[in-house]
C-alpha positions, -999 to 999 in steps of 0.1 A, spaced: -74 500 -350 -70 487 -383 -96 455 -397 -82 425 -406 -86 413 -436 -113 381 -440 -94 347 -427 -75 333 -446 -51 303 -435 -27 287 -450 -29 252 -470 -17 223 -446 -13 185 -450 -20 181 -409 1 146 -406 0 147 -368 -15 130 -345 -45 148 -345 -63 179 -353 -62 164 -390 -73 178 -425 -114 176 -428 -131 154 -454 -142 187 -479 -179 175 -481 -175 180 -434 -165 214 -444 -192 220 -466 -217 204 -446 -207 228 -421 -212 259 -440 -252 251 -449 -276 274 -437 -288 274 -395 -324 266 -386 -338 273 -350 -332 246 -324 -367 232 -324 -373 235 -365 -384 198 -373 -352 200 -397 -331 202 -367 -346 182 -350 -347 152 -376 -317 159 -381 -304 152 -346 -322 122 -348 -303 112 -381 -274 117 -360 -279 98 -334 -288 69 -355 -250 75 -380 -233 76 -348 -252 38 -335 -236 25 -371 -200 45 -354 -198 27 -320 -216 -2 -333 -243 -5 -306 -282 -2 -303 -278 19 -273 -304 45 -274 -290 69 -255 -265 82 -282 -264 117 -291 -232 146 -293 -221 169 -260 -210 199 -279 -173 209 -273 -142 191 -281 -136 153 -269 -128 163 -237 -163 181 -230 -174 141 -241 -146 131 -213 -158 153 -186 -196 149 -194 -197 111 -189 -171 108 -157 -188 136 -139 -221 125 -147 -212 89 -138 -194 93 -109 -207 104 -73 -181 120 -50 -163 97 -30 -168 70 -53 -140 53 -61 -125 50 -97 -97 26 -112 -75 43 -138 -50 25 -161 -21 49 -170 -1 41 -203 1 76 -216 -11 112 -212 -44 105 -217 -51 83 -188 -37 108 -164 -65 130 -180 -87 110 -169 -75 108 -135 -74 142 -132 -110 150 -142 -125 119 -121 -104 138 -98 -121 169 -100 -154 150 -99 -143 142 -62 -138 108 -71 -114 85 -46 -91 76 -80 -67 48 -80 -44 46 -106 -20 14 -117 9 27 -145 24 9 -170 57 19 -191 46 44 -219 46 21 -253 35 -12 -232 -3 -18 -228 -19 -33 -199 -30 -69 -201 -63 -81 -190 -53 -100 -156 -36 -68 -145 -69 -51 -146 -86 -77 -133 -62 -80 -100 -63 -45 -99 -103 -40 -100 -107 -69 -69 -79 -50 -51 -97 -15 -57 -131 -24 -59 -141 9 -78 -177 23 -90 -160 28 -122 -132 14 -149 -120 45 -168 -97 34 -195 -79 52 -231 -86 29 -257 -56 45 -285 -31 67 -263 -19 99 -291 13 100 -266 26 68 -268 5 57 -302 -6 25 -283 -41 8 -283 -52 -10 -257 -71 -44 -257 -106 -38 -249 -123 -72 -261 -120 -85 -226 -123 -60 -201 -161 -56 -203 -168 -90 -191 -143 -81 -162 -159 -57 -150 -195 -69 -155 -181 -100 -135 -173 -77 -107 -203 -50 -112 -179 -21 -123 -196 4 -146 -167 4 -181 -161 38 -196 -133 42 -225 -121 70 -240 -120 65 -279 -113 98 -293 -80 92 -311 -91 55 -318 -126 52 -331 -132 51 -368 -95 42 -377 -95 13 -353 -118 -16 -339 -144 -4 -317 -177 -28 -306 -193 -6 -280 -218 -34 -273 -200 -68 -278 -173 -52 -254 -193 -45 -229 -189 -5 -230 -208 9 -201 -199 45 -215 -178 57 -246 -165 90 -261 -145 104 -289 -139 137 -309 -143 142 -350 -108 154 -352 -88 124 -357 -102 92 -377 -136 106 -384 -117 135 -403 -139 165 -386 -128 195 -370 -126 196 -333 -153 211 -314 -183 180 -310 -182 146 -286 -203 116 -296 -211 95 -265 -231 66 -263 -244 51 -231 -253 20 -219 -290 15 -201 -270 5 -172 -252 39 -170 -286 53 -182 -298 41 -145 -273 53 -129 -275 91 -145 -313 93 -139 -305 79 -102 -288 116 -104 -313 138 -119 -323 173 -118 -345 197 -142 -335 233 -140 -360 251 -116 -369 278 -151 -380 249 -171 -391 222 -146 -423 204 -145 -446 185 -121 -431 154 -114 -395 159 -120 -368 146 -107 -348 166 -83 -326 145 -68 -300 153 -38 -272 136 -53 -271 156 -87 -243 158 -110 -224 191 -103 -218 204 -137 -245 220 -154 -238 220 -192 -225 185 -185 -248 168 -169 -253 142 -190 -295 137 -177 -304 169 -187 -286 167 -220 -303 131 -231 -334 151 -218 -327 171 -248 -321 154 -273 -345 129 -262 -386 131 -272 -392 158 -242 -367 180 -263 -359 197 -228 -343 230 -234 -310 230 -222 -287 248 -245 -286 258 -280 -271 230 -298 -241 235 -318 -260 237 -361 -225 236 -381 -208 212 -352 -243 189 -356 -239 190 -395 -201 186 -391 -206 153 -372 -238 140 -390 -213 142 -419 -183 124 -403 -204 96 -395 -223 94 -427 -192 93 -446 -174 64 -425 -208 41 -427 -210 49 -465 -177 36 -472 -180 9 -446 -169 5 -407 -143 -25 -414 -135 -7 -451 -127 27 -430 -104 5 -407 -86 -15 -432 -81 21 -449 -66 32 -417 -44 1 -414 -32 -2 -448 -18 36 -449 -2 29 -408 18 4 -425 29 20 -449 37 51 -428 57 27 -408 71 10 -436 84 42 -449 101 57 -417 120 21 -410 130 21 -447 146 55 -441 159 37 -407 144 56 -382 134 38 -351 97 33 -341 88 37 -302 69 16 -287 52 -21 -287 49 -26 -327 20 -55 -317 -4 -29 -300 5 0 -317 -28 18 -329 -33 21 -370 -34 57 -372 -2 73 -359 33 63 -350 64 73 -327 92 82 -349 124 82 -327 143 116 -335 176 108 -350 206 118 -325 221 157 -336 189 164 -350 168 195 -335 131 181 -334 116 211 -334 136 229 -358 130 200 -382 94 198 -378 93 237 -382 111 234 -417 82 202 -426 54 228 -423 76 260 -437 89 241 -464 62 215 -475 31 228 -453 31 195 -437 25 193 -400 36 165 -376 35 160 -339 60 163 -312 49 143 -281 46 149 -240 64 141 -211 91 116 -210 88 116 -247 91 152 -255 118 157 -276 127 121 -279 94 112 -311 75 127 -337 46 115 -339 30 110 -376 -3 103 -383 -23 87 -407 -57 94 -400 -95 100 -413 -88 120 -452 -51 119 -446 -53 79 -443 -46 82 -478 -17 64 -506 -5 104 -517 -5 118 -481 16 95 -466 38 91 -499 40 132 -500 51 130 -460 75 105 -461 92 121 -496 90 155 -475 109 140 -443 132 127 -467 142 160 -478 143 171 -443 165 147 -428 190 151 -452 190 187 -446 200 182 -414 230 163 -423 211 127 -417 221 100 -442 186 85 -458 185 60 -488 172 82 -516 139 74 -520 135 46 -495 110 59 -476 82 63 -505 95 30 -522 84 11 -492 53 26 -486 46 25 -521 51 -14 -518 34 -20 -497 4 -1 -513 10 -22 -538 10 -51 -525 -22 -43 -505 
């Protein structure tokens, strides 16, 4: 068989919803030289990381730390760690992503109840509410920004809800946190992921979690040390969490003082995310959010200018990405294939109900940025026309650019 040559991809402007382009200092944090897993340089530097990633979430939770694997190894580790078979768990469906959930409380044996909501609405709070004293569920599992339907829902009260009715509050923040309000502590998160691939601008492949000392409880109440490492004393309980790598004990057992062997944490993925969350606290939480903001309007000011409709509830649409309705006669997929061929800009196509029927555009982490979106928007412009669409000329990058400037 014949080598192939070193890798090589192409350049890409990735404007969808998510993998996005990495800040260049991720990538070249990424390619500095391994240590061993116990070197005091990795291990200070988990440390590091865990402390970045308490500036992320905005909490002083001590258990915070990375499960290595994409956002949903974060997903799985803190729903199958959290939840014991049979108990019961409430899910809110607005999008693709809460039936994710569902499906891996689901496979955790979990009794789930779901309540639904039309994709582009969000739930509010008293639905929740009457829905959790209806259920009475062990757990509240709940998207924070849906990618699907480019919704965020309201978390600011749902903490006290469920604390109110002693219901342990997990969100999953991967496509929302960093571009988007997130106060882990003030909203009374039990227990939060995310991914780097979307506002923190990293590649895909690490989860930061941070837990609560209230889910803390409830993980040790599950705990077991591997027979080949365990010690006198150890906990071994009955009721363990059935996933080894993601039992979420043994990994704080890790990255906590016993350093615990339990696998070989991920060096590049560790630098990656110490990065991410260096970066975003350097250049400030609320400074990274207004970024995020300030380029989702002018995305959105740009596709209505070129008058394309926008899917969705406008008031809780998330800052990073928005549902572009697909002009009737136009082949979505052909037109998004000619974006990338063309310009080497990718954008999103969208699931279920809304498959074929949006693009989804995204303005997010490096990308949320005034020449990204103006090169996009100037790109799409070209696009449209090409297939026979009639845009003002120029429209779309006036309006973003206006708004830039009036920012």
């Amino acid at each position: 068989m014949a080598l192939p040559g070193p890798i090589d991809p192409p350049h890409r402007l990735l404007m969808g919803p998510g993998p996005i382009s990495a800040y260049p200092s991720v990538l070249r944090a990424m390619a500095a030289p391994l240590v061993g897993q116990y070197d005091p340089f990795m291990t200070a530097t988990m440390a590091e990381t865990q402390e970045l990633f308490r500036g992320v979430w905005n909490t002083s939770n001590e258990a915070t730390l990375l499960v290595d694997g994409t956002s949903r190894a974060g997903i799985e580790a803190a729903l199958v760690s959290l939840v014991r078979p049979g108990d019961r768990v409430l899910v809110p469906v607005f999008g693709r992503f809460g039936h994710l959930l569902a499906e891996i409380a689901e496979r955790a044996m979990a009794e789930v109840h779901i309540i639904e909501t039309a994709w582009g609405q969000v739930f509010p709070v008293s639905a929740i509410e009457e829905a959790i004293v209806r259920v009475k569920p062990a757990l509240l599992a709940l998207v924070q920004g849906d990618t699907s339907t480019t919704m965020n829902q309201p978390l600011d009260e749902v903490g006290a809800v469920c604390a109110k009715h002693g219901v342990l509050f997990y969100a999953d923040a991967t496509a929302s946190l960093g571009g988007n309000a997130f106060e882990a502590d003030a909203w009374g998160l039990d227990a939060a992921t995310a991914g780097l691939q979307k506002c923190l601008g990293g590649p895909s492949g690490s989860s930061p979690v941070t837990l609560s000392e209230r889910a803390v409880e409830v993980i040790r109440s599950r705990g077991r040390v591997e027979a080949g490492i365990r010690e006198a004393g150890d906990a071994s309980s009955a009721d363990f969490v059935r996933s080894n790598y993601f039992d979420l004990g043994m990994i704080l057992d890790y990255w906590g003082p016993r350093r615990l062997n339990h696998h070989t944490e991920a060096t590049s993925m560790l630098y990656g995310a110490r990065e991410c969350a260096r970066l975003l606290l350097e250049e400030g939480r609320d400074a990274v959010i207004a970024r995020h903001r300030r380029a989702g309007k002018a995305m959105l000011a740009g596709v209505q200018a070129l008058g394309l409709g926008v899917f969705g509830d406008l008031a809780h649409k998330m800052n990073n990405v928005v549902a572009v309705e697909i002009p009737d006669g136009v082949p979505g997929d052909a037109a998004r294939a000619a974006l990338l061929e063309d310009f080497g800009i990718e954008i999103g196509t969208s699931f279920g109900p809304l498959h074929g029927r949006v693009w989804r555009i995204g303005t997010m982490g490096y990308n949320a940025r005034r020449d990204a979106v103006l090169s996009t928007l100037a790109a799409l412009e070209a696009v449209l026309r090409r297939f026979g669409v009639a845009v003002p000329n120029g429209g779309g990058v006036e309006a973003a650019a206006d708004l830039y400037r009036g920012a």
